[in-house]
C-alpha positions in Angstrom: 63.0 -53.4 56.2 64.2 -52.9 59.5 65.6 -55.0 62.4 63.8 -54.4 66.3 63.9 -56.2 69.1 61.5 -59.5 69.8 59.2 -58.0 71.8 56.1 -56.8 70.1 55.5 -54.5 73.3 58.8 -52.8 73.2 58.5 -52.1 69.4 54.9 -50.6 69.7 56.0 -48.1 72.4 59.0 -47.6 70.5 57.1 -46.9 67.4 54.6 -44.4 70.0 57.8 -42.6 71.3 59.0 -41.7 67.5 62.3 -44.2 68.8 62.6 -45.8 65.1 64.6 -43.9 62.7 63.7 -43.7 59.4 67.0 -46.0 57.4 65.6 -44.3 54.0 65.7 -40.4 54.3 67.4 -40.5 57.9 65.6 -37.6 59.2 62.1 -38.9 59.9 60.6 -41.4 62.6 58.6 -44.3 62.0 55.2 -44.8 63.2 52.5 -48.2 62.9 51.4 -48.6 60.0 49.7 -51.4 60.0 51.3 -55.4 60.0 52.7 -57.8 57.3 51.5 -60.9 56.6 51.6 -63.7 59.3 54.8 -65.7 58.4 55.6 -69.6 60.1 59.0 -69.7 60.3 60.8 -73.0 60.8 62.7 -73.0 64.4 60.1 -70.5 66.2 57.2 -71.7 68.5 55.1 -68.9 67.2 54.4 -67.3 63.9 55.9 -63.8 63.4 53.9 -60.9 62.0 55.8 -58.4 61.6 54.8 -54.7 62.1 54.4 -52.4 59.5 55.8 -48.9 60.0 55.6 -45.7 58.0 58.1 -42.3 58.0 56.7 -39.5 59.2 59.0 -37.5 56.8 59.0 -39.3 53.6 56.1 -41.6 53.8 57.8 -44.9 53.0 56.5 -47.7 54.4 59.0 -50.0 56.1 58.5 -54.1 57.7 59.7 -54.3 61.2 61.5 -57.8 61.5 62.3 -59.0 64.7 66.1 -60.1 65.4 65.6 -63.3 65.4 64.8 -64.0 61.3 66.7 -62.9 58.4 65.2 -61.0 55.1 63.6 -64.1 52.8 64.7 -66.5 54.6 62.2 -69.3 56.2 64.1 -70.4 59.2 65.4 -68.7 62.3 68.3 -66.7 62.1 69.9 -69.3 65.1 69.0 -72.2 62.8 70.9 -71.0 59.7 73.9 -69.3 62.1 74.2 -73.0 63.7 74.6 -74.0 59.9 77.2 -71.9 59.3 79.4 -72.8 62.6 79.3 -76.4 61.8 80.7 -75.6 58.0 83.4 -73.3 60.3 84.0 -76.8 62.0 84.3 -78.8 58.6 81.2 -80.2 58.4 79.3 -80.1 54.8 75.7 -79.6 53.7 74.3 -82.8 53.6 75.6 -83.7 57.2 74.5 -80.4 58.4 71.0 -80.5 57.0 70.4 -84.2 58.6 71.2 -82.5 62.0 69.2 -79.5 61.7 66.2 -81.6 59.9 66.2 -79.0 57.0 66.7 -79.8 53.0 70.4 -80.6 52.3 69.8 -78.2 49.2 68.7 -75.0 51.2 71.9 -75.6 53.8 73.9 -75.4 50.5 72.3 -72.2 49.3 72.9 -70.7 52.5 76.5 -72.0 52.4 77.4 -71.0 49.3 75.8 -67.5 49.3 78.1 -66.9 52.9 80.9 -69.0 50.7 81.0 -65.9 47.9 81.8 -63.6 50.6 83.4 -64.6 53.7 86.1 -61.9 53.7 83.7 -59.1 53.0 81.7 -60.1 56.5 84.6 -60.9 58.5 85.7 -57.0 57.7 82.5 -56.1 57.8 81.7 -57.7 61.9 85.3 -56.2 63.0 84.4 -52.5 61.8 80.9 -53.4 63.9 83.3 -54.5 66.8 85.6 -51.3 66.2 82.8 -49.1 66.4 80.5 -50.7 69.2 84.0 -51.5 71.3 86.5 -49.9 73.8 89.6 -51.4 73.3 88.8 -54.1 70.8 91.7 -56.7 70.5 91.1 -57.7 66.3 91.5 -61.4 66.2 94.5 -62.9 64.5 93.3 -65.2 61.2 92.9 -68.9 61.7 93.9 -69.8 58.4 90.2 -70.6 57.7 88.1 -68.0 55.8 85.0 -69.5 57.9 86.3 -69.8 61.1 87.8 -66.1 61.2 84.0 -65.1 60.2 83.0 -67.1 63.4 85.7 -65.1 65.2 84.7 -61.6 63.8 81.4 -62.6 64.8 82.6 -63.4 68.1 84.4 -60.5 68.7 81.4 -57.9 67.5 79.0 -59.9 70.1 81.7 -59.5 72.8 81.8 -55.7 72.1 78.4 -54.7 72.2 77.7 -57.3 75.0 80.2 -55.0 76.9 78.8 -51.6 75.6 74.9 -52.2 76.2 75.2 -55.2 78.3 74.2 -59.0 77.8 70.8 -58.2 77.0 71.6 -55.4 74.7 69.2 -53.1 72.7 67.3 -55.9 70.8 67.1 -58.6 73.1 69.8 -61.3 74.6 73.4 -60.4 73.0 74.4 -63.8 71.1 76.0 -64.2 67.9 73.4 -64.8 65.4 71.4 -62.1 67.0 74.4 -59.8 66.4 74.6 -61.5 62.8 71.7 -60.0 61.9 71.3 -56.6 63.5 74.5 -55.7 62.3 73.6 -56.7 58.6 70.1 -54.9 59.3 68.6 -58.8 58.8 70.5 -59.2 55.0 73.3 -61.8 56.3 72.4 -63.7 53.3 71.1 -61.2 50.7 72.8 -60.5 47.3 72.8 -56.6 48.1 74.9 -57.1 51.4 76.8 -56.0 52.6 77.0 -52.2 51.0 79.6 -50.6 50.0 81.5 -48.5 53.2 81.3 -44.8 53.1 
């Protein structure tokens, strides 16, 4: 799987060009391939069907996902990220499901997969700020192990908004967005985030 912008046009003359690296051998490009199945996903006017791409190199196939969904996950990436910033501002599951109109029980799942975490990403989003940055001012910890995630978050968005500009390489530069390019669209998956080095 692999993260790309939102727009369908960009990706295919990207995918023409050879501009997609290969994440599985690292040497080859990607090229169409074909698309994955039509998905509806909760908090998107329109259904996504991702592209399908192929290495040139080592011939594995690869699903394009655009920026604004995470892996497995049926609702838009800004949907669950709003989720998480009200938990960062004390509000639990059931309260937070009510205002975003989805099931009290997959906010907790979301929750408590971020909850088993939370100082693994916030490292993880400052090394992203580190590297994308000039300068980068780490911030200090709040005392909360959510609300220094929000503020690593923060800081990452702010880096590459001021290293590609605010509408950066896939699209408008906003937190979620940066959420999940940075974790390559795995936020929430039980392999992220690998192990540095």
């Amino acid at each position: 799987m692999v993260t790309v912008e939102v727009d369908p046009g960009r990706v295919e003359s990207r995918l023409a060009a050879g501009g997609i690296g290969c994440p599985t051998c690292r040497d080859g490009v990607l090229g169409g391939w074909g698309y994955a199945r039509i998905r509806q996903v909760e908090g998107l006017s329109d259904p996504v069907r991702p592209r399908r791409a192929r290495c040139r190199a080592c011939l594995v196939t690869h699903v394009l996902l655009p920026v604004t969904v995470l892996l497995r996950r049926a609702y838009a990436a800004e949907r669950i990220w709003t989720a998480l910033t009200a938990r960062a501002e004390g509000a639990g599951h059931r309260r937070i499901g009510m205002m975003l109109g989805v099931p009290a029980a997959t906010v907790r799942g979301w929750l408590r997969r971020a909850a088993q975490r939370l100082e693994v990403i916030r490292s993880w989003f400052l090394g992203v700020a580190v590297t994308a940055g000039v300068d980068v001012r780490i911030p200090d910890g709040s005392g909360c192990p959510w609300r220094d995630v929000l503020a690593a978050v923060a800081t990452a968005s702010a880096a590459i908004g001021f290293r590609f500009g605010a509408a950066g390489l896939g699209g408008a530069v906003t937190p979620a967005r940066v959420a999940v390019a940075a974790s390559g669209g795995r936020l929430l998956a039980p392999e992220w985030p690998p192990p540095r080095g």
